[in-house]
C-alpha positions as CSV (number, residue, x, y, z in Angstrom):
1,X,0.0,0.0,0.0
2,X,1.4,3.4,-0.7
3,X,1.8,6.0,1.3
4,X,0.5,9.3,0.8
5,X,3.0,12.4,1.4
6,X,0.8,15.5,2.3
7,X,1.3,18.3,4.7
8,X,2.0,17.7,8.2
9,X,-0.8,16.0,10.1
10,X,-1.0,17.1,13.7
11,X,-2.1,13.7,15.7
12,X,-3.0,14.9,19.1
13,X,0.1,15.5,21.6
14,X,2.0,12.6,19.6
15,X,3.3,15.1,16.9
16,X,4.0,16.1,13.3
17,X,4.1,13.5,10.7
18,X,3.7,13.2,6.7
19,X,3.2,9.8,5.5
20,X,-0.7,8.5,6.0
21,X,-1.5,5.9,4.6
22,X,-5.6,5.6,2.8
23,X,-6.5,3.3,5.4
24,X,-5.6,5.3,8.2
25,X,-7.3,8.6,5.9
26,X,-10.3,6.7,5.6
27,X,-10.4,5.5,9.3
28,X,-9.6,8.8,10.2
29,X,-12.6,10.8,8.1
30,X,-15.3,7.9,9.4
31,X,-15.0,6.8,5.2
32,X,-16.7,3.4,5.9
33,X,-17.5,2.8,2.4
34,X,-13.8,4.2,1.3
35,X,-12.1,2.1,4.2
36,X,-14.7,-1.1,3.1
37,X,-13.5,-1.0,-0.8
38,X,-9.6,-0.8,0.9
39,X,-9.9,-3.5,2.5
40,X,-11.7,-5.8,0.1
41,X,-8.9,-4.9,-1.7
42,X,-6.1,-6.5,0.1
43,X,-4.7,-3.2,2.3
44,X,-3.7,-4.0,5.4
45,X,-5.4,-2.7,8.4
46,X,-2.4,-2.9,10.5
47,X,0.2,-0.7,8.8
48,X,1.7,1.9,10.9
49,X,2.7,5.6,10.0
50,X,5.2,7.4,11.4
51,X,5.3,7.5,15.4
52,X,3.4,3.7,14.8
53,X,0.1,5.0,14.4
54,X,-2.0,2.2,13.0
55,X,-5.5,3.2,11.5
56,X,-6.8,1.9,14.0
57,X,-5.5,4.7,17.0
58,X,-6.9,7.3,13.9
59,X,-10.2,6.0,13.9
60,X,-10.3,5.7,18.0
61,X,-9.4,9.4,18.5
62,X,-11.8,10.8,16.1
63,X,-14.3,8.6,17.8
64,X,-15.4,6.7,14.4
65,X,-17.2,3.8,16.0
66,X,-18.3,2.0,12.7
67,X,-14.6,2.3,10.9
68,X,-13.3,1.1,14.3
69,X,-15.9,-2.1,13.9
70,X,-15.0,-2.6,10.6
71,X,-11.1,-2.6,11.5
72,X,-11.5,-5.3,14.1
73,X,-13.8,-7.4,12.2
74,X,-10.7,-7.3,9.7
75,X,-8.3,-8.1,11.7
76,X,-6.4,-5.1,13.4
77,X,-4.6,-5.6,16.4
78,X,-6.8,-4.1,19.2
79,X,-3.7,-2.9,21.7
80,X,-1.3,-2.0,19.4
81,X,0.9,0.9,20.5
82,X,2.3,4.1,19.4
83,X,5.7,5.6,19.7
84,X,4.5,7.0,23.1
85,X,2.9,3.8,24.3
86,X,-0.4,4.6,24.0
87,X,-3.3,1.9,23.1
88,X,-6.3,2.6,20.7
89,X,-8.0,2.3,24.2
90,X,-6.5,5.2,25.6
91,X,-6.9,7.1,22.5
92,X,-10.9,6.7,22.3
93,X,-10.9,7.4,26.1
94,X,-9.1,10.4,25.6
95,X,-11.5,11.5,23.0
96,X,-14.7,10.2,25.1
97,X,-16.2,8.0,22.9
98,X,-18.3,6.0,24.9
99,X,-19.2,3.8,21.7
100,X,-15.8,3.3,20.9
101,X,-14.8,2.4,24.4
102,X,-17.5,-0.2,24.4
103,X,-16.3,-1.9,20.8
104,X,-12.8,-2.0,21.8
105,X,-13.2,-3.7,24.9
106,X,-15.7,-6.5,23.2
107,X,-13.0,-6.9,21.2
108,X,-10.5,-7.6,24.0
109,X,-8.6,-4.4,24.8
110,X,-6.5,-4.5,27.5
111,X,-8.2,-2.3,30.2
112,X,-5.2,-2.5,32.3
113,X,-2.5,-2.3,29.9
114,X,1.4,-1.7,31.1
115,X,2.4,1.7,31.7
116,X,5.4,3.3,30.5
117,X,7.6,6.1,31.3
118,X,5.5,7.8,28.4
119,X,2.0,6.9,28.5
120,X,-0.8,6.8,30.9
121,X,-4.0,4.2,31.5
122,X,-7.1,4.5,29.6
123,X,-8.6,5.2,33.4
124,X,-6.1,8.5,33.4
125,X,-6.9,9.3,29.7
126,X,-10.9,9.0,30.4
127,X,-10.5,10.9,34.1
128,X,-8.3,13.9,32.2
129,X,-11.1,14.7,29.5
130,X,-13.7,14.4,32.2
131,X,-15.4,11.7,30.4
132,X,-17.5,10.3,33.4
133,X,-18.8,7.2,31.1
134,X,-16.3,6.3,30.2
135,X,-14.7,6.5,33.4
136,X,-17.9,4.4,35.2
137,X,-17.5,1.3,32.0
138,X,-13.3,1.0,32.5
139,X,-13.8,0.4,36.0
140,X,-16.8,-2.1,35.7
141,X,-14.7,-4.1,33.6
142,X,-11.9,-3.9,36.2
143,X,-9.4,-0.8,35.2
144,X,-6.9,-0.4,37.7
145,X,-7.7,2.7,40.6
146,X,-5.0,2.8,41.5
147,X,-2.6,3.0,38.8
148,X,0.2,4.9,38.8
149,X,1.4,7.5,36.4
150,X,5.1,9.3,36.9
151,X,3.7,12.7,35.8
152,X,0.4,12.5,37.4
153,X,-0.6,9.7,40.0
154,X,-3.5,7.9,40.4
155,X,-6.5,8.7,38.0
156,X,-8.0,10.5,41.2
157,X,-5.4,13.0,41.2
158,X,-5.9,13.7,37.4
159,X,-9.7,13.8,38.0
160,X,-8.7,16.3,40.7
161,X,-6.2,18.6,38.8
162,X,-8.2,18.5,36.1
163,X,-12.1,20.1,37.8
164,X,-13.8,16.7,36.4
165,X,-16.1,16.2,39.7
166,X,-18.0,14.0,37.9
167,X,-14.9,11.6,37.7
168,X,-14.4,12.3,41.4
169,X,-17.4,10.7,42.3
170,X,-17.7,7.8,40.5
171,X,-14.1,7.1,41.5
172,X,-14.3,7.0,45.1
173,X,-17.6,5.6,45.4
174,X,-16.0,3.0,43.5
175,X,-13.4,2.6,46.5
176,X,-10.4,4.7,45.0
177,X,-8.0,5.5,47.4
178,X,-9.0,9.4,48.7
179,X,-5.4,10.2,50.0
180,X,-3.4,8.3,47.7
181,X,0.3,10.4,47.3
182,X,2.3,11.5,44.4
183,X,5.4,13.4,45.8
184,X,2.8,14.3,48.7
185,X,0.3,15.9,47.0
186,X,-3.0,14.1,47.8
187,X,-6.1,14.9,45.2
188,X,-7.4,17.3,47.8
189,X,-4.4,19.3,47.7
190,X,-5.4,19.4,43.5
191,X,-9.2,20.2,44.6
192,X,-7.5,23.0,47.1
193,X,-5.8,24.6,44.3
194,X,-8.5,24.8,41.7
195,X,-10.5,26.3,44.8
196,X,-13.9,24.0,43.9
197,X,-16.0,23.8,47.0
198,X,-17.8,20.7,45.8
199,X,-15.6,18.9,45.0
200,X,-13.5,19.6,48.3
201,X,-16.5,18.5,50.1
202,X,-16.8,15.2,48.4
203,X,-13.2,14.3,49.2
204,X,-13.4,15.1,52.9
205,X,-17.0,13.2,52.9
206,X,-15.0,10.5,51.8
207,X,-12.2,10.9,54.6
208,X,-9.7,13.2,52.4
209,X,-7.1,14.0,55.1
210,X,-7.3,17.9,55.4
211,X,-3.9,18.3,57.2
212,X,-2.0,16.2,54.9
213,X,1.1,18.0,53.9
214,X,2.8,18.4,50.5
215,X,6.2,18.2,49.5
216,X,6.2,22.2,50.3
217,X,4.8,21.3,53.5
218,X,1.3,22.8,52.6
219,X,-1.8,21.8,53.6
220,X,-4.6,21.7,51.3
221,X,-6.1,25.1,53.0
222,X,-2.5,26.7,52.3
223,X,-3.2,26.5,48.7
224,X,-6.5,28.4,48.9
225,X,-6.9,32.3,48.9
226,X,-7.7,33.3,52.6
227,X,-11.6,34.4,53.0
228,X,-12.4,32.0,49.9
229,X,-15.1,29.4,50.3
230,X,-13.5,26.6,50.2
231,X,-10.8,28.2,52.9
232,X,-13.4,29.1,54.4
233,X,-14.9,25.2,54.5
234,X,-11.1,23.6,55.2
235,X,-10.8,25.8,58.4
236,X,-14.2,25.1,59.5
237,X,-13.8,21.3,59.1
238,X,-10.4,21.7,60.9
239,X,-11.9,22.6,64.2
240,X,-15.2,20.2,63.8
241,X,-14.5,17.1,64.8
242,X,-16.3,14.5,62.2
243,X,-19.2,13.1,63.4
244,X,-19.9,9.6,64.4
245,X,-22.5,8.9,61.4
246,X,-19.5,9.9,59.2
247,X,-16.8,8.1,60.9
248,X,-19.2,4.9,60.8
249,X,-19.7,5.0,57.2
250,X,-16.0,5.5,56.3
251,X,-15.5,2.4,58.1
252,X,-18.1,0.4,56.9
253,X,-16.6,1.9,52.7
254,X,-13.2,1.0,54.2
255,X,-13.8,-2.5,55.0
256,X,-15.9,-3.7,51.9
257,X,-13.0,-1.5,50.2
258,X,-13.8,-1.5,45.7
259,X,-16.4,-3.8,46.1
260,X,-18.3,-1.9,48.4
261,X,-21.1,-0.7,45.8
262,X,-22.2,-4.0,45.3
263,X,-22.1,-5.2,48.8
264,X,-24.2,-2.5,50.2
265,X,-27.0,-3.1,47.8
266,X,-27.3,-6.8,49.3
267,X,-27.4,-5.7,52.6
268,X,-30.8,-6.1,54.4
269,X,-31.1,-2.6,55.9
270,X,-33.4,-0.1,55.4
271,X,-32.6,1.7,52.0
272,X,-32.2,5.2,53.1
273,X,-29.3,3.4,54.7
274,X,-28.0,2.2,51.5
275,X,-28.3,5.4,50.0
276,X,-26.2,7.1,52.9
277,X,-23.8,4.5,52.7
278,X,-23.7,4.8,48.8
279,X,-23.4,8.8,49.0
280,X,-26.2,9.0,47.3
């Protein structure tokens, strides 16, 4: 199959590159006739372009669900990697394709796959768009909580530095880790920064340690602008002790730990229980 030489292509963060094939055009533009008559006609579906983008990664982060059906039904190779590491998975997470999410992983994908020094988890890509679907479907089919990623941390600290509340929630009622470190800095020291009251409040519901100390030796408050609501909410909580409703729940979420959803719906208490416990 030839390669077509055009003007630089800008592929997301990945970079500049020249030589597109007509498969990954086609995959890339939602063609499905076009990318149908290619491959009928003996093109391969797995050929790479610079930086090893297959068509495959094209079709995924422009979020074209049927050329990405078509490609797997032909044979592409559903966790095949860039040059940065990155997976066709963490591509249409990053876009927040829901429907492409869903395909992939029926197909296989690798909801956990390995990280390296230059990629992050589909969980991180989904959590760093804010795509709260997404987010809810990795995890149901087991996506790691608490991966780790050198630049950023767990996918609650990305939900965190990046204001997606939504993300916040469905991750920690899903039993992520609420003080989980990188160099430190917990996700409510992210919250702190970006000054966002509700989603502050959601962490310390969920037992978010408000004098935990950063690698500056800050507490979350620290970060805040004095006489600011959410300052204003940290130095309140500081001298309220937490209640004994609260401190039962947290350890009630902390023994049943990620599978704690699905436990409390089988309990035989009343449901306005199960909704307190649930956070709902």
């Amino acid at each position: 199959m030839e390669t077509e030489n055009t003007r630089p292509y800008f592929f997301g963060d990945i970079g500049c590159w020249s030589e597109r094939t007509e498969v990954h055009k086609a995959a890339s533009l939602g063609q499905v006739s076009r990318l149908q008559d290619l491959i009928q006609s003996g093109a391969s579906v797995n050929i790479v372009a610079v930086d090893s983008v297959t068509p495959l990664h094209e079709a995924c982060v422009r979020g074209q669900a049927q050329c990405v059906q078509l490609l797997l039904e032909a044979g592409a190779q559903v966790d095949a990697r860039n040059v940065d590491g990155s997976t066709p998975l963490c591509e249409a997470c990053s876009a927040g394709s829901l429907e492409c999410v869903k395909i992939l992983l029926e197909h296989g994908a690798k909801a956990n796959p390995a990280l390296t020094s230059r990629t992050a988890s589909p969980l991180h890509e989904a959590c760093m768009g804010g795509n709260s679907d997404c987010v809810k479907l990795l995890i149901e089919q087991g996506a790691g909580l608490e991966a780790y990623d050198l630049y950023y941390g767990t996918p609650l600290h990305v939900a965190c530095a990046n204001k997606h509340t939504d993300c916040v929630k469905v991750l920690l009622n899903a039993g992520a880790k609420v003080n989980a470190a990188r160099l430190h800095d917990t996700p409510l020291h992210h919250a702190a920064k970006s000054m966002l009251v509700d989603m502050i409040e959601i962490l310390v519901e969920f037992g978010a340690n408000i004098y935990a100390r950063d690698q500056h030796n800050k507490k979350p408050v620290d970060h805040t602008t004095p006489g600011s609501p959410s300052a204003t909410y940290l130095q309140s909580y500081e001298v309220t002790p937490m209640s004994l409703q609260q401190l039962s729940r947290l350890a009630v979420r902390k023994k049943l730990g990620t599978g704690a959803l699905k436990d409390i719906g089988q309990l035989d208490i009343p449901k306005i229980l199960i909704g307190y416990l649930c956070y709902q």
